[in-house]
N, C-alpha and C positions, 0 to 999 in steps of 0.2 A: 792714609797718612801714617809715617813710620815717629814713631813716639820714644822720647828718650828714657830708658831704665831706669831704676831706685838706685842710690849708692850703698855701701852695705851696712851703713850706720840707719838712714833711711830705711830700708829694709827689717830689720832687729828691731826698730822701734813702733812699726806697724804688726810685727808678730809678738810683739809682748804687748800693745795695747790691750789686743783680743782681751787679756784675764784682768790688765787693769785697772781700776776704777781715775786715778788722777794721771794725765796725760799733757808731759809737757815739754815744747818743740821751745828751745832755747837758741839763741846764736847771734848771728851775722843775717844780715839784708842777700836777701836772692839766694837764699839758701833752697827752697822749696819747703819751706815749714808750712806755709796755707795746705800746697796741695796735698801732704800725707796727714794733715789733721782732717782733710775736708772728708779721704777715703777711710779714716779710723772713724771720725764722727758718723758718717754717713752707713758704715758694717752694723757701729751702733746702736743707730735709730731702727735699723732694720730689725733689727735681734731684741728689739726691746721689747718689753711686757706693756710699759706707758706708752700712751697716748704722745703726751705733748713732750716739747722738746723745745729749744729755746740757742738761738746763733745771736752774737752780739758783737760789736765794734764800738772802737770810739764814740764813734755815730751811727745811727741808723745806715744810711748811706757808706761808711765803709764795711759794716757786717755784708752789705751786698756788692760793695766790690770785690770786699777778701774773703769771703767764702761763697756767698749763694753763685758768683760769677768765677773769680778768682780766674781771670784771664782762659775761659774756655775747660779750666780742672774744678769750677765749684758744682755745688748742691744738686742745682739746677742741670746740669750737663750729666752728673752722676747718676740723678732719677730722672733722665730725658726721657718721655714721651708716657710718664708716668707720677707727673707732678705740675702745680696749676701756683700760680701765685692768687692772692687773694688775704681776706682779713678774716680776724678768731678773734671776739669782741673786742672790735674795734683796733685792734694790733696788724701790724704787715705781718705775714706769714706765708710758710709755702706748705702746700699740702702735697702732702706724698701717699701715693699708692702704694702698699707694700703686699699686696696678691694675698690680699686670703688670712692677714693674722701673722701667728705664729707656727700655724700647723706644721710651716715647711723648717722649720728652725729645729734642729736638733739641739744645741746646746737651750732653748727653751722649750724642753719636753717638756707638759704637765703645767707652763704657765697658761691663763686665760688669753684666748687671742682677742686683738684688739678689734672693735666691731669696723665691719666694712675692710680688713683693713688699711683704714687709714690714719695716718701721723699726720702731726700739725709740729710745725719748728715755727715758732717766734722768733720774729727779727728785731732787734733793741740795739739802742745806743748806750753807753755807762759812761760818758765823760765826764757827767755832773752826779754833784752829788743827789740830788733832788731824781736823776733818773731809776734811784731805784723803789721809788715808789709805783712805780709802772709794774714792777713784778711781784711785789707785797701780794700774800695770798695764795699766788699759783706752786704748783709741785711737776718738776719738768723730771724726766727721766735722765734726759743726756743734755747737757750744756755745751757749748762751743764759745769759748770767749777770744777771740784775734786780738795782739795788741796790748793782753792781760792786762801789762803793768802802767801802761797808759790811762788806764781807767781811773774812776776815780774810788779810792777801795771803800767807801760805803757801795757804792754798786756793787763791783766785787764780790765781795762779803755774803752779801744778800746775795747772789745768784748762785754761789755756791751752795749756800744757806736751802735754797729751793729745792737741791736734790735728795738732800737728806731722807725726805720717804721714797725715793726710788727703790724699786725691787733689785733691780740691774743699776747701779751708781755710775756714773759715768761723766768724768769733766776733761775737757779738752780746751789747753793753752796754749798757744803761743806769746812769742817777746823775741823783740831784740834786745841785746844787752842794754841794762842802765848801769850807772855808777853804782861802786860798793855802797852797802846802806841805805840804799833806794828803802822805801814801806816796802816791797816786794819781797824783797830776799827775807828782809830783817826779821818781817813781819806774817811770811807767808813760806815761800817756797826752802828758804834755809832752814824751815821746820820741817820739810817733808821727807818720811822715806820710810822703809818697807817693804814689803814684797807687793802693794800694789799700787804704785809708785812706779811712773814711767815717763824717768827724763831723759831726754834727749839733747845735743849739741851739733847745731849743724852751723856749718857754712858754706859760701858760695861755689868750695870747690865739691860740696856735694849735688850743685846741682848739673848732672850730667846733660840736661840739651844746652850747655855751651859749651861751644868746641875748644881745647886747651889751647889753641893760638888765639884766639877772640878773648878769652878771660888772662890771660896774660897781657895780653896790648890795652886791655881798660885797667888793668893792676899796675901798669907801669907809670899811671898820674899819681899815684898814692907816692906820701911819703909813709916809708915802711915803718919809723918810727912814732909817728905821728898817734895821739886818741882815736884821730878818724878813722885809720887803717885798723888800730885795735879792735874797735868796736865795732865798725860797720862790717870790714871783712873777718877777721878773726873772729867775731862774736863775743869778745872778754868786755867782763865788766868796769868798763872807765865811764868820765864822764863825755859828753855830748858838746857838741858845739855851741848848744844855748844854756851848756850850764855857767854860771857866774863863779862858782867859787871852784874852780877844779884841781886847786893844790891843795883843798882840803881833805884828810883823810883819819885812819884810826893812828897817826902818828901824834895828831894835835887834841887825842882826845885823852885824859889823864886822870887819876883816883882825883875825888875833891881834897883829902887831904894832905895830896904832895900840893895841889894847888894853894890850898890855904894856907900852908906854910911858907910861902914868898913872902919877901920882905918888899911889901908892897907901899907905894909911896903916896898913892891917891886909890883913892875907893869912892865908889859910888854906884846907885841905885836907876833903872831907868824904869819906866813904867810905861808900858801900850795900854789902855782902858779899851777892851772890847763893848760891843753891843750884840749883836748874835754873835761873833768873832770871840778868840781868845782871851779874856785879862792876863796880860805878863807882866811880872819885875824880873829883872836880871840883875842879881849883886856883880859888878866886875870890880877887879884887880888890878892896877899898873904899879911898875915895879920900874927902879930906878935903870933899868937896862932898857927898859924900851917894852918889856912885855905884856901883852893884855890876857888875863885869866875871865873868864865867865865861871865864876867860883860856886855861883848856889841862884836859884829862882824859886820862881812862884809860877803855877800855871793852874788857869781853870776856863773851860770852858760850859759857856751854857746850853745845858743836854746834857753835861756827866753831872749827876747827882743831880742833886736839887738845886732850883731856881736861884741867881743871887741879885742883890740889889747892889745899888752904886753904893749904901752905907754900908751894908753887909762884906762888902767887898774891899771897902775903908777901913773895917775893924781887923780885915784877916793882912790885908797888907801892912799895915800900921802894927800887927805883931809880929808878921815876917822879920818886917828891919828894925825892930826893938829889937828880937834875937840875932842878924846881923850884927848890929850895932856893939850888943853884948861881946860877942865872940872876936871882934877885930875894934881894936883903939884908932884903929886910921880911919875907919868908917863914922865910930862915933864921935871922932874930935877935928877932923876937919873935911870928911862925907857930904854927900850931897843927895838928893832927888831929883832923876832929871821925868818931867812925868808929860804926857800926849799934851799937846801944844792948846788943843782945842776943847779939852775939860778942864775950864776955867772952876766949873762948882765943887768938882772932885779933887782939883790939887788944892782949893785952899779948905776941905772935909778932911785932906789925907793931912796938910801939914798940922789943922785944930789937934787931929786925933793923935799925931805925933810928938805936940807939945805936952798933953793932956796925959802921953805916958813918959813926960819928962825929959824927952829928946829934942836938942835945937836944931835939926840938919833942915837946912832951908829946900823947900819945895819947888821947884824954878820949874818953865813950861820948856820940852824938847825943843833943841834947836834946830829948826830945817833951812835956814836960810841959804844955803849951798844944794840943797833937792839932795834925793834919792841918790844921785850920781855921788855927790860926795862923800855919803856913808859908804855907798858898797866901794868904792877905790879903796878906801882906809882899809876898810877889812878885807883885801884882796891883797894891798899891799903886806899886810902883816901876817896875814894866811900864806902866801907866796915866801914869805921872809922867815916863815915858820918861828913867830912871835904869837900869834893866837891863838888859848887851850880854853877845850871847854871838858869841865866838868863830868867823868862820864857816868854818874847819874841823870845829867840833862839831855835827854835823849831827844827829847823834845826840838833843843835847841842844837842839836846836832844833826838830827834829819833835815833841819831845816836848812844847815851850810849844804847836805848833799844835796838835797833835793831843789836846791832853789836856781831858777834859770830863768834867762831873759823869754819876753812876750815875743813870738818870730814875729805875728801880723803888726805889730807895733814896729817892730824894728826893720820891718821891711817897708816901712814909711818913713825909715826915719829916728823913730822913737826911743828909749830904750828904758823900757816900761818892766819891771820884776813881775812875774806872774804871781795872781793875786786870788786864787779860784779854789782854794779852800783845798786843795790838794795838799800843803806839807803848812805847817804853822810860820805862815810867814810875822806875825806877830811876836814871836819870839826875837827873831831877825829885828824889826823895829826897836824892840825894847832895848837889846844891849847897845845899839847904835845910839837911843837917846843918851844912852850912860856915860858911852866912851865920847863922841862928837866933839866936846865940852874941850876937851883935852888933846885933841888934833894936831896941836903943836908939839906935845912932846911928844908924838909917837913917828912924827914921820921923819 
């Protein structure tokens, strides 16, 4: 069977893997980012000093369709007739034969060869955040994560976390493009670089076994100016089809204090009350033009720091918007609280504790009576109309306009459900919605 070449981007980035340690295949769909991470991961495992090793996807099941299989170029095809599937306590795995150690490895002169030897690659899924309790503990040589930015980044984290005592480090990514300000970029790869540091950009005109009249005639359904063409073929960072807010960007995010200098005409407070989840306030801003500012918040969640209780958490919000309050006369003379619908005990702790430091802004429950749908149209409308700033200390609440997208399995019934899986602070998004809702009329 005649096999199609590397292109010479492909190419460059399989010979600079060799030296470096973080490896990452960025782009466009159909580009061939699996099969040159499968062959850079796979040189790696052979060359390695450790033992174990560790392949991961979304899910378990696509770690084995986009690497261990990867359409005839994964793992499994690379060490054929020299590797068994099977389990390493109690984990899917695939074991590889690598003849003898290291003895035959020259750039591993002088390391201990591995006994037997044999490698062990660990197959994981990271789409939840709870999945990275499965690798708590272990120390992998060489990682492979498909899909990276899909993950959920406490997985993530942790599994990069795992190779730190490697002798030989070695981590291997790919992604398709997400929107600017994704966790990923913000929080992870737009920090990375150095000389072992090895990123890559491909797309689908790198991948050479499609013949240029067959990739021409499927490019000609695209509209060229479209996100979809951007992102799926070009590999550039826009938003996605299931994102919801996708005229949001770094044009709507502004210093707090040009924000707070608007001659704002209503003010008010909304309040999400987490339970594992976030506690949010969002002070916003409207101003007699029609604009909404998300000017200052409150965020905690519980796991950062220490433990809080529902009164503990009444004393800190209740000094939040006393200081609010302080700072802005619209807030404190005809302001409001708009607070979670269904903490009947805590909106009337938050308004006691409110009077008790001298403030009358009455504490009303969020209004949902319009669902889900109604808040996010508002803030789409005013996002699109380029009426809505947030605060760019709120980063919080600004990951959250990027990163928030409709549920596909929902919406492919029908539904149209915000994803809610602890991936970006969708609580933040609640909170200033209870704020603004109130006031619908004059924004639209």
């Amino acid at each position: 069977m005649k096999y199609a070449g590397f292109s010479e981007g492909q190419r460059k980035y399989l010979q600079k893997s060799l030296g470096a340690w973080l490896n990452v295949a960025e782009g466009g769909k159909r580009a061939g980012k699996n099969v040159i991470n499968v062959i850079a991961f796979a040189m790696a495992v052979e060359e390695s000093p450790e033992r174990l090793h560790m392949v991961a996807g979304v899910t378990k099941a696509c770690a084995m369709v986009n690497i261990v299989d990867c359409n005839g170029f994964g793992l499994r095809h690379f060490f054929g007739g020299r590797c068994r599937r099977g389990k390493f306590e109690g984990k899917a795995a695939l074991f590889v034969d690598c003849r003898g150690g290291h003895e035959h490895c020259g750039s591993n002169a002088g390391l201990p060869p591995v006994a037997d030897g044999e490698k062990i690659i660990i197959i994981e899924g990271g789409g939840k955040g709870n999945d990275a309790a499965r690798i708590k503990g272990a120390s992998f040589g060489a990682v492979y994560l498909s899909e990276a930015n899909e993950m959920h980044p406490t997985f993530f984290f942790e599994a990069l976390d795992r190779t730190l005592a490697s002798r030989q480090r070695k981590v291997f990514l790919d992604l398709n493009a997400k929107q600017e300000g994704h966790w990923f970029y913000r929080e992870f790869l737009d920090r990375m670089e150095g000389e072992g540091v090895n990123h890559g950009h491909f797309t689908i005109f790198d991948n050479l076994a499609i013949a240029p009249e067959d990739l021409q005639e499927a490019l000609g359904s695209y509209d060229k100016a479209s996100a979809w063409y951007k992102r799926d073929i070009l590999g550039l960072r826009c938003g996605g089809a299931d994102s919801i807010y996708v005229g949001f960007g770094q044009h709507l995010i502004k210093p707090r204090g040009e924000l707070a200098a608007k001659p704002f005409v209503r003010m008010a407070v909304g309040v999400d009350v987490g339970g594992r989840d976030a506690t949010v306030a969002t002070l916003i801003g409207i101003t007699a033009d029609g604009e909404l500012c998300l000017v200052d918040g409150y965020y905690h969640k519980q796991g950062d720091g220490e433990v809080m209780t529902h009164s503990r958490y009444v004393e800190e919000l209740s000094a939040k918007i006393a200081s609010w309050a302080e700072e802005f006369n619209t807030l404190a003379f005809s302001g409001a609280v708009f607070c979670e619908a269904a903490e009947k005990m805590f909106r009337t702790a938050l308004s006691l504790e409110l009077r008790a430091r001298g403030m009358r802004l009455p504490v009303h429950p969020s209004y949902k009576a319009g669902g889900i749908l109604e808040r996010i149209r508002l803030f789409c409308l005013l996002i699109n109309g380029g009426r809505l700033f947030v605060a760019e200390h709120l980063r919080a609440w600004a990951d959250a306009f990027y990163a928030a997208r409709w549920c596909e399995r929902a919406r492919a019934s029908g539904e149209w459900v915000r994803v809610d899986d602890g991936s970006y602070s969708v609580d933040c998004l609640d909170s200033s919605e209870y704020a603004v809702i109130p006031f619908k009329g004059g924004l639209v």
